[in-house]
DRENDO-1510 file (C-alpha; in Angstrom, 1 decimal, always signed):
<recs>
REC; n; res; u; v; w
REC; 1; UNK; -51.3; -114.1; +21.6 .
REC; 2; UNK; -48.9; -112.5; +19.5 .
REC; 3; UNK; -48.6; -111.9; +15.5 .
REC; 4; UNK; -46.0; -114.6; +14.0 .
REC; 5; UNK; -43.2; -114.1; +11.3 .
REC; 6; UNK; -43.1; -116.3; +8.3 .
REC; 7; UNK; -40.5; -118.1; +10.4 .
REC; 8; UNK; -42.6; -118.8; +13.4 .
REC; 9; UNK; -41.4; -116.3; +15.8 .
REC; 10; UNK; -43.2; -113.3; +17.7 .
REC; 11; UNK; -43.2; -110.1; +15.7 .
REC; 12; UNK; -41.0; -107.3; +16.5 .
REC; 13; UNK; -43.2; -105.8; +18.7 .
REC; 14; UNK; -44.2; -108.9; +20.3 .
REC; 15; UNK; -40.2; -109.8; +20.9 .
REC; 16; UNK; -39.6; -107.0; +22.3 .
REC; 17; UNK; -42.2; -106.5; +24.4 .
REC; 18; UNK; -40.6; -110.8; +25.6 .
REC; 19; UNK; -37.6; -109.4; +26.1 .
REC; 20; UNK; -38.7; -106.5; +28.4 .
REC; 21; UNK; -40.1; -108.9; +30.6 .
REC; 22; UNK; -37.8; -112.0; +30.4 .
REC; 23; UNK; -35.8; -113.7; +33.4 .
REC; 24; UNK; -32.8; -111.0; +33.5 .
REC; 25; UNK; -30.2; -113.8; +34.1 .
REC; 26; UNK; -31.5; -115.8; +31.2 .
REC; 27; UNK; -31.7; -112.4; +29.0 .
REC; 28; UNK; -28.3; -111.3; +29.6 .
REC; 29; UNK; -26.3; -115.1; +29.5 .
REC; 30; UNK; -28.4; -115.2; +25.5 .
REC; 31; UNK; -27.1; -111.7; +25.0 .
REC; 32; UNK; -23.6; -112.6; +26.0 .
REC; 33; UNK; -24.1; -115.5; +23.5 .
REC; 34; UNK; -25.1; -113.2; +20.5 .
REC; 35; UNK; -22.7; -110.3; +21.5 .
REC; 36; UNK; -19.9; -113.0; +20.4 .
REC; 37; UNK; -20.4; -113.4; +17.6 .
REC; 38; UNK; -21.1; -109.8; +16.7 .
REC; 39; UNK; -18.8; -107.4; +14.9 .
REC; 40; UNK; -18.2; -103.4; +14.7 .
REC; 41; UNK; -21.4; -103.0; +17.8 .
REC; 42; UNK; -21.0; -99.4; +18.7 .
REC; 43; UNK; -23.2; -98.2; +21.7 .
REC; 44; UNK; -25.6; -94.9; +20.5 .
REC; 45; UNK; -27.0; -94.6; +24.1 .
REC; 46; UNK; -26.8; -96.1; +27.4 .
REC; 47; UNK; -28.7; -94.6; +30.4 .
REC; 48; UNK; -31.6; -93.8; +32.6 .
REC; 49; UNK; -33.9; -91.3; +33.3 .
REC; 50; UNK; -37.4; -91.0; +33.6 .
REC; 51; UNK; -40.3; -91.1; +31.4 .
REC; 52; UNK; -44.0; -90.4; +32.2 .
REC; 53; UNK; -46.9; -92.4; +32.5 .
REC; 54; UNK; -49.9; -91.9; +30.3 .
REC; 55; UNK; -53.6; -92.8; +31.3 .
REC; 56; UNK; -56.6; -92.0; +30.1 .
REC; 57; UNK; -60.0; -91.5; +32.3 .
REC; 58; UNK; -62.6; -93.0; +31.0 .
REC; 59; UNK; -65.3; -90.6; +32.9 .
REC; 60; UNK; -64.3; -87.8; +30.7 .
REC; 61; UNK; -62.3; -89.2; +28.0 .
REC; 62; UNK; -58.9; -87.6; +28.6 .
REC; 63; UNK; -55.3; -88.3; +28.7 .
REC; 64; UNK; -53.3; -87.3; +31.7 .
REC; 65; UNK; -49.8; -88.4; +32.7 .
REC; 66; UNK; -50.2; -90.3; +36.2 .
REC; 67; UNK; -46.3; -90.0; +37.4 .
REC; 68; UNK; -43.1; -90.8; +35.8 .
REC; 69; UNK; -41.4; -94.2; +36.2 .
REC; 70; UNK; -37.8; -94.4; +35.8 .
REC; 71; UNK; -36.4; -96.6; +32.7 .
REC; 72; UNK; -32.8; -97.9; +31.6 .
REC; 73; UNK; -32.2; -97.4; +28.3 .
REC; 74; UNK; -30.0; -98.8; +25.1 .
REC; 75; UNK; -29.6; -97.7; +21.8 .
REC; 76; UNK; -26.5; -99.6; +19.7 .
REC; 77; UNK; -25.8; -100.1; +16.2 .
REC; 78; UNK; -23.4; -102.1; +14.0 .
REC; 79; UNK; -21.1; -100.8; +11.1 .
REC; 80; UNK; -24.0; -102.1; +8.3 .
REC; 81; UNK; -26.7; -99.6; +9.9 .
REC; 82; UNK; -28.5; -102.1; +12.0 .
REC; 83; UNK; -29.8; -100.8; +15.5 .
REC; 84; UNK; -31.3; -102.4; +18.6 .
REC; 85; UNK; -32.8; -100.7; +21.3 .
REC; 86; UNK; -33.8; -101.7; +24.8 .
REC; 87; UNK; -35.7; -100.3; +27.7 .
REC; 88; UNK; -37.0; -101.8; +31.2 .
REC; 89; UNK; -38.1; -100.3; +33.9 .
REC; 90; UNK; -35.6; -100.2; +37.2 .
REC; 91; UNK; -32.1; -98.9; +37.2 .
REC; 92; UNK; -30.5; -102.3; +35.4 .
REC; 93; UNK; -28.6; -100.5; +32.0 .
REC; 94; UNK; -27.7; -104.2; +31.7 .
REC; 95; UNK; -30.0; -105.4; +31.3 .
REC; 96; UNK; -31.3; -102.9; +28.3 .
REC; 97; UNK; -28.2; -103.7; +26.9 .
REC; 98; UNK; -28.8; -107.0; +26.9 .
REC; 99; UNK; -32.6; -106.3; +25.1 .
REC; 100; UNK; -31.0; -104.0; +22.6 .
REC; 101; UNK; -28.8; -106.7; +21.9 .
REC; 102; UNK; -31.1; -108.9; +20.8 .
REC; 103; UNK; -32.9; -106.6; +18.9 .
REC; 104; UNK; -29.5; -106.0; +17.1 .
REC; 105; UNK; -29.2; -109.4; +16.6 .
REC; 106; UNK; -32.6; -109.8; +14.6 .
REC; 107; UNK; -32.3; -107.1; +13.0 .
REC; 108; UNK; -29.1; -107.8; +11.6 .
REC; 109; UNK; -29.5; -111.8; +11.0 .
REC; 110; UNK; -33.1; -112.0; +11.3 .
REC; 111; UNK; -35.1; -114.6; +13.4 .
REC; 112; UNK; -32.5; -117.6; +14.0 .
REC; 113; UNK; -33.5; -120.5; +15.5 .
REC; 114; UNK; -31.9; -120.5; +18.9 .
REC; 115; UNK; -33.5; -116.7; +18.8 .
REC; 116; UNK; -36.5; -117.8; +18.6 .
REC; 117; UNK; -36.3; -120.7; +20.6 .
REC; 118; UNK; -35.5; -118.2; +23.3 .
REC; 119; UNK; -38.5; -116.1; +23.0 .
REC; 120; UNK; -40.7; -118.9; +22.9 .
REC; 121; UNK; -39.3; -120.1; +26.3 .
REC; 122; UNK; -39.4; -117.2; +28.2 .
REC; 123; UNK; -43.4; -116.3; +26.6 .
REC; 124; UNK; -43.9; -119.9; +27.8 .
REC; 125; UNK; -42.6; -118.9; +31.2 .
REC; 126; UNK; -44.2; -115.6; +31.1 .
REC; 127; UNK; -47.6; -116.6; +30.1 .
REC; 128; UNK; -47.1; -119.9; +32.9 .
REC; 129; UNK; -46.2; -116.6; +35.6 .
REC; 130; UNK; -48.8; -114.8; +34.5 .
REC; 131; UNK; -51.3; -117.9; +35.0 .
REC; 132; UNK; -50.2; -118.1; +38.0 .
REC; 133; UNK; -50.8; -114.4; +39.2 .
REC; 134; UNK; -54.2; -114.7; +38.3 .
REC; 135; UNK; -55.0; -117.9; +40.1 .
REC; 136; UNK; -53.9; -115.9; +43.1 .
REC; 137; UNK; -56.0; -112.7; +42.4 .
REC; 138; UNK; -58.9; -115.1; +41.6 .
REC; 139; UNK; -58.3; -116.7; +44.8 .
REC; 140; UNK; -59.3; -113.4; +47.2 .
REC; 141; UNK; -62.4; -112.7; +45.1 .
REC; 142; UNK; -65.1; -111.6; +46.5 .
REC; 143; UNK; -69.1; -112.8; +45.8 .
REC; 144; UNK; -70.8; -110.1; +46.8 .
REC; 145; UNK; -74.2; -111.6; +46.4 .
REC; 146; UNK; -73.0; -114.2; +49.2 .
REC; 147; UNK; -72.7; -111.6; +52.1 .
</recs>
């Protein structure tokens, strides 16, 4: 689903794109957790705004912006030159935070394993969600060749 590091975690992309969508609680208690044992963590950004939505139509093969969707965003660094960054949807800069932690984290120390034992549970329970959702959807289908 997801390219792996030599290590066995999710590539950057991949973790980030976990964390964006993790259980917040969960996210934020791990954050706390790494935060602890973090020194010199200086905060670049932390805020919200809104960014737009791209699409493309298909009919003619053009981009267009749909709407704009607001974001929390966090940008932090540590006194070596690491940086994490963070950004979810919603109005929860905590929750950013707690994603650019993270991202601090691995960038700084690299894929641990208690980090990556984190991402792996919450794609388990993101892929088991997501499962889920489609059993539902699949569920109001319509055969149009029955009517």
């Amino acid at each position: 689903m997801y390219n792996e590091t030599p290590a066995g975690g999710p590539g950057h992309a991949a973790a980030l794109n976990i964390l964006a969508r993790a259980r917040p609680e969960r996210l934020k208690q791990f954050a706390e957790t790494l935060l602890d044992t973090m020194v010199d963590v200086s905060v670049l950004a932390n805020r919200t705004g809104l960014v737009m939505v791209p699409m493309r139509d298909t009919v003619e093969n053009v981009d267009f912006h749909l709407g704009e969707v607001l974001v929390s965003e966090a940008h932090i660094a540590d006194g070596a030159g690491h940086v994490g960054y963070g950004m979810v949807t919603g109005r929860d800069l905590e929750r950013a935070m707690a994603v650019a932690v993270v991202d601090l984290h691995m960038a700084a120390r690299g894929e641990e394993p208690a980090t990556i034992h984190f991402l792996m549970e919450e794609q388990a329970q993101l892929a088991a969600a997501d499962a889920l959702r489609m059993r539902q959807v699949e569920a109001t289908r319509v055969e149009m060749e029955t009517f």
